[in-house]
N, C-alpha and C positions, 0 to 999 in steps of 0.2 A: 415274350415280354414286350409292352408296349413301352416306345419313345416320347416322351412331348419334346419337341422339337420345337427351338426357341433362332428365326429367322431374323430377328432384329427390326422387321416391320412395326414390331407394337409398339417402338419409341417413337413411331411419326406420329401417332395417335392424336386425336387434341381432345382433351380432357378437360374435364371442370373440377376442378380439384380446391379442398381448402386447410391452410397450413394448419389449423387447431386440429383437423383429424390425423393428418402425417403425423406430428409430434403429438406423443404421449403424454400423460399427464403427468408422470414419474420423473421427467425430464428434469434435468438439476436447473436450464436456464428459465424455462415454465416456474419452477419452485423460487428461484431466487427474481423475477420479477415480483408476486405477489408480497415479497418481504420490507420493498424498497416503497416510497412514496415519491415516485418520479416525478412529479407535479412541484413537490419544494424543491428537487433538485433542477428543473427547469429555472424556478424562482430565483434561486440562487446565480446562476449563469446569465439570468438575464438583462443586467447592469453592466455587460462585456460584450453586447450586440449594440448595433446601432438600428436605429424606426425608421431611417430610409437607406436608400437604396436594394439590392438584391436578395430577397430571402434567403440567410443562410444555413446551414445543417442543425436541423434540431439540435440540442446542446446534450437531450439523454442519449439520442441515437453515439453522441461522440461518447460520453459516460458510460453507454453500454458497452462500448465496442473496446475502452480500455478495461474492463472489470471481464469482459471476455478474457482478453489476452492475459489477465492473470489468475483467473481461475483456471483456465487450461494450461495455463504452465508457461505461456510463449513469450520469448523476448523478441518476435520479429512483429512488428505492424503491417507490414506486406504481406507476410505469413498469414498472418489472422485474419488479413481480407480477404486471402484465397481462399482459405478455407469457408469464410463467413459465404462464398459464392456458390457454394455447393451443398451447403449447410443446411438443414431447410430448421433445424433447431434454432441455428444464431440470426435465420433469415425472420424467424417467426418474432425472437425476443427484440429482432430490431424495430420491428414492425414494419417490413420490405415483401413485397410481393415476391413470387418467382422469377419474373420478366423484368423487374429492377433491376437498376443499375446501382452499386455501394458508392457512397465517396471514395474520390480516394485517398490515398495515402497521406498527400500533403497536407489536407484537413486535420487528420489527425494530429503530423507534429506538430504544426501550426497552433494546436488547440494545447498541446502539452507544453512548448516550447514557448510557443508568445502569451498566446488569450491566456490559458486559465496558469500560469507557471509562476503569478503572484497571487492568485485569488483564493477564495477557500471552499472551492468548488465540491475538490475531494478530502478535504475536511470536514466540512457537511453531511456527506455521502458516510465516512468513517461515523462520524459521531452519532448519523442517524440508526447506522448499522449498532452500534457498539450500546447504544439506549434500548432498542431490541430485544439484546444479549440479553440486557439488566432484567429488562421485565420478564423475559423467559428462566429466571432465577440460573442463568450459568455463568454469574460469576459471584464466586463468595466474598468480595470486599474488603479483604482487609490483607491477606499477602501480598505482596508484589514480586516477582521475580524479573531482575535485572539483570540484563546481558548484552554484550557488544559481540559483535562479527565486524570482519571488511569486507567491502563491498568492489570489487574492481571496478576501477574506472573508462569511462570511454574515452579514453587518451594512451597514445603508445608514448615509446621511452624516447624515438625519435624528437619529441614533442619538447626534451630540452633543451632549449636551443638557448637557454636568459639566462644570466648570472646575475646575482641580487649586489649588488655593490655598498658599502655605507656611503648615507650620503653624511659629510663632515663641513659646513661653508666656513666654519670657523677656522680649521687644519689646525684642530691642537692636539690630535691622535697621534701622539711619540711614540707609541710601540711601548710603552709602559703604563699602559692601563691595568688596573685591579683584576682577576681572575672574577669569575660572576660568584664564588663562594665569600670573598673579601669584599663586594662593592657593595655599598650600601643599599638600603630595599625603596628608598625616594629615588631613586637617580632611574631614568627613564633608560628604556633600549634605547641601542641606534637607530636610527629609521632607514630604511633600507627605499631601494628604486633599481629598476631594473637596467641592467647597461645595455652598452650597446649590443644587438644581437651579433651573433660569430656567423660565418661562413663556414662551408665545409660539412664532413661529417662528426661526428659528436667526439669530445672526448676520449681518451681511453683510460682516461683514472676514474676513481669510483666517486659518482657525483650522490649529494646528501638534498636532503631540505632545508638547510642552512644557505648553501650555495647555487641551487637550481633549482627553475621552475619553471611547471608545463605551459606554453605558450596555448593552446586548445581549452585546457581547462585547470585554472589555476587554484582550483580547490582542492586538487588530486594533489595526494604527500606520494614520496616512495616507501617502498617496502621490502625488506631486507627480512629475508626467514633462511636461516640453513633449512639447503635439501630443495628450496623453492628459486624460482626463476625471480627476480627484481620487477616490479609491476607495481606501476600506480593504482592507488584505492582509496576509496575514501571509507568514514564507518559508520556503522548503523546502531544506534542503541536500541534494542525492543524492551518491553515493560510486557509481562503476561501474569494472567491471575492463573492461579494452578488449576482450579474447582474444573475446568471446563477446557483449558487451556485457548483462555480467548484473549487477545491481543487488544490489551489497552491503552499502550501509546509507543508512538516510535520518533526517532529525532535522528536525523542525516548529521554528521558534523565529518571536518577535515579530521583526518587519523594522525594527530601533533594530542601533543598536552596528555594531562592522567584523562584517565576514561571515568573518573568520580566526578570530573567536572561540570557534566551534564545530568546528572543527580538531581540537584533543583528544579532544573527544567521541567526535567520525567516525571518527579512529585508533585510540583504544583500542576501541571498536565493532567495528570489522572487524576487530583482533588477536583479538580475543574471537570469531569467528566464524572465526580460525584461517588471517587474510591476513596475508603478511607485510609489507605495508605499504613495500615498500622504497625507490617512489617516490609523490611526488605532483606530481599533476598537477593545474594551476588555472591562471586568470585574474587579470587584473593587478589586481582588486578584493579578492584576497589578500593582495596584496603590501602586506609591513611588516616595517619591522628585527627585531620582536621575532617576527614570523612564522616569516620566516631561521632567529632563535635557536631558537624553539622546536625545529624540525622538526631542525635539526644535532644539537641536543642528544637526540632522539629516533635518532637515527642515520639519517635517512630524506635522499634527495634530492628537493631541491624544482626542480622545472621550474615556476617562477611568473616570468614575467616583470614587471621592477620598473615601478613608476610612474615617471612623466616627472621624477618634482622625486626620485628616489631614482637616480637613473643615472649620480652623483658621488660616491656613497658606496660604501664598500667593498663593504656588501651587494649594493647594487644592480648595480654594477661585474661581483660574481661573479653573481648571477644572472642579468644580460644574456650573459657568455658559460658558462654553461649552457643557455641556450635554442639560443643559435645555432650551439650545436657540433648535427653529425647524433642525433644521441638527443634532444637538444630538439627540434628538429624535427620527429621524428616525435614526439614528445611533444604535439606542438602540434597535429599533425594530429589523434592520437586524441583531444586534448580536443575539437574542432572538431565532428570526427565521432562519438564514443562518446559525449561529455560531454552537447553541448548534445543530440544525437541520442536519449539515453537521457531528459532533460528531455520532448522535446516528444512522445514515446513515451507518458510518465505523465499526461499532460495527457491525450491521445487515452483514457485506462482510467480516467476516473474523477476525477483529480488536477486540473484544470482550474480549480474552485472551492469553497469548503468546504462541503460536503453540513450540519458541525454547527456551532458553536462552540466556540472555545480551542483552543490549540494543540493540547493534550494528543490532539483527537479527531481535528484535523487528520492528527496525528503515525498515527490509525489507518488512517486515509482513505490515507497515501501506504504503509504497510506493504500493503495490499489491494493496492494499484495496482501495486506494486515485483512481490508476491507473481505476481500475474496474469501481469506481463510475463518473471518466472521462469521460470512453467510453459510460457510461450511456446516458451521457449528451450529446454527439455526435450523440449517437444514434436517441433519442427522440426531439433531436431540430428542428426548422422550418426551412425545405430548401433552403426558400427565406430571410431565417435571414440573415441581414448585420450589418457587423462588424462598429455598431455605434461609439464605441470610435474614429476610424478614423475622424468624423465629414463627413466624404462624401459617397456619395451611389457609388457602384461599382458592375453595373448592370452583366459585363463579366468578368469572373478572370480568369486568365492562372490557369490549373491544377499544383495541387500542388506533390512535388514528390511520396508523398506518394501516390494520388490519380494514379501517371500515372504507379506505380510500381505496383495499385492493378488492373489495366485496360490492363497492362502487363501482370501479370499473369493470367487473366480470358483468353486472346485471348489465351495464350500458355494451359490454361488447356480445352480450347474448342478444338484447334487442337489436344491435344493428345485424347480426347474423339471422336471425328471422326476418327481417325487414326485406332482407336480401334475397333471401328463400325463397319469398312472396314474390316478389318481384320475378325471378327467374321463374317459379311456378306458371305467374299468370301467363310469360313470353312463353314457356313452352306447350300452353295451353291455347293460346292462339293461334302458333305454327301447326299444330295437329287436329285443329278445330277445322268444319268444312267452313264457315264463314270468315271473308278477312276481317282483320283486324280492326279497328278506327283507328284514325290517326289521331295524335292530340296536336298533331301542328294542320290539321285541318288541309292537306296538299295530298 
């Protein structure tokens, strides 16, 4: 039986090689460039560069390289460069030769942390993904399924070192102030400022969110779970349509106050993004009379079922049987399935724990993660799916702009690849020719 015997010589080789034929077509980052129109999101970033001094990193190359890290799942940016180094897939979607060199790392935070961590860079990015969705008919318009998780913070518990003190200039606090059940609903909180910092190591009584707060990142509440360790976190509301289970909006807030509160937000968020909102769907941690009110008054049905202590009151009365009629019920299921299913999906991309500090950068972290799980959906859907909401089949569609921006630039990167051809053709046709070459610099 014969050996081939592999010496290790054939990696000195020097080769001509080109990244389109290395990576397949099949490729998910291949598939999820043609979906995007990198050209508006250039547009968008580029109101956060300045026209002089040093050319900086392309702003998609920085876009890409975070939609990377959360379609594979990673929460390291160091990680994702290594890998990007070896990669000749994330090398191709970057648009990086072999012999490149990546940016590094500090680019990165730099871009999440300072440049784009007020701008709506990957808002943009989300909404252009999530218009996509719409047109490829996978989402049906009118449920909504609402759900909160927490998200841990990037701050440890060492981190309280502050005590919130009342500030009082007047000094007429006797210690006989009204309980907050007896004071009236005009009268303002105390306003609180932080004291002076302690020396030492922490406490050893059990510190609240009343009394302390994290010096690193002061959006981080604690969190208190029998069976679980105390750890800062902040929390995430996602909004998903069931049809297709695609993520239509999501909102970072501190994990203080009911979790109904950010309700409005969510709703007018997806009207603005062109949902009609017509149900919602949630968990009994929703539930509140004035939740009820809000939502009727919005014209919207709530499938929330009530708390134990609201199952006497009118509200609660009618939203128990709204659940239990057949439409709650299957209501219930898609919260079960889409809801929490759509949760532990953004954990798996990225969403698990907070890569920065503050909500704000949080709130960017789960737009990545939402975006990633998007293009998922684009990716893996049925060709011949039609966008059922409309009520009518539409067998021929005009190309959409994005479609004709990625059919743009395939013809323009095939001609420059011919171009190239030629050109190596002619050189290697003169080397092997008996005649030299001319010169075009005439020496």
């Amino acid at each position: 039986m014969a050996i081939a015997i592999r010496t290790g010589e054939e990696t000195r080789q020097v080769q001509m090689v080109c990244l389109d034929e290395l990576v397949g077509e099949d490729d998910v980052l291949r598939r999820v460039e043609r979906l995007v129109d990198w050209e508006l999101v250039r547009e968008t970033a580029r109101p956060f560069y300045s026209d002089f001094g040093r050319p900086g990193v392309d702003p998609v190359v920085l876009v890409k390289v975070f939609l990377v890290a959360a379609i594979r799942g990673s929460d390291s940016m160091r990680g994702t460069l290594r890998v990007a180094r070896v990669d000749l897939s994330i090398r191709r979607f970057l648009g990086y030769g072999l012999t490149e060199a990546l940016p590094h790392h500090a680019t990165f935070s730099y871009a999440q942390c300072v440049r784009f961590a007020n701008s709506s860079v990957f808002e943009q990015l989300f909404t252009q993904v999530l218009a996509s969705c719409r047109e490829a008919g996978l989402l049906d318009g009118s449920r909504l399924i609402v759900d909160a998780t927490h998200v841990e913070a990037n701050a440890a518990l060492k981190s309280l070192r502050a005590e919130l003190s009342v500030v009082d200039p007047a000094g007429e606090d006797d210690g006989n102030a009204p309980i907050d059940g007896d004071a009236p609903r005009d009268r303002e909180r105390p306003k609180l400022e932080l004291a002076a910092p302690r020396s030492g190591p922490t406490p050893k009584r059990k510190a609240s969110n009343a009394t302390a707060l994290s010096r690193t990142d002061p959006d981080a509440k604690l969190r208190y779970k029998p069976g679980h360790r105390p750890h800062l976190v902040h929390r995430a509301q996602v909004a998903t349509d069931p049809k297709a289970r695609v993520i239509v909006a999501v909102h970072a807030e501190p994990a203080t106050g009911h979790e109904a509160d950010s309700l409005p937000v969510i709703i007018d968020r997806a009207r603005w993004l062109r949902h009609k909102v017509a149900e919602i769907v949630a968990d009994a941690g929703y539930a509140s009379a004035a939740t009820y009110e809000t939502l009727v008054g919005r014209g919207i049905t709530a499938y929330i079922p009530p708390q134990p202590n609201m199952r006497q009151s009118e509200h609660g009365r009618a939203a128990r049987e709204r659940c239990r009629s057949p439409v709650g019920v299957g209501a219930a299921i898609d919260r079960i399935t889409h809801g929490e299913g759509a949760i532990s999906e953004l954990k798996r991309h990225g969403a698990g724990r907070a890569r920065c500090r503050g909500t704000r950068k949080l709130h960017l972290q789960l737009l990545l993660a939402a975006t990633a799980i998007n293009l998922k959906r684009l990716i893996t859907r049925d060709p011949a799916a039609e966008n059922t909401a409309a009520g009518r089949e539409t067998p021929e569609r005009a190309p959409t702009a994005t479609q004709a921006h990625a059919t743009g630039h395939d013809h323009r990167a095939r001609a420059a690849i011919t171009a190239h051809l030629q050109i190596i053709q002619a050189c290697l046709t003169a080397l092997l020719g008996s005649t030299p070459p001319t010169s075009t610099t005439s020496s």
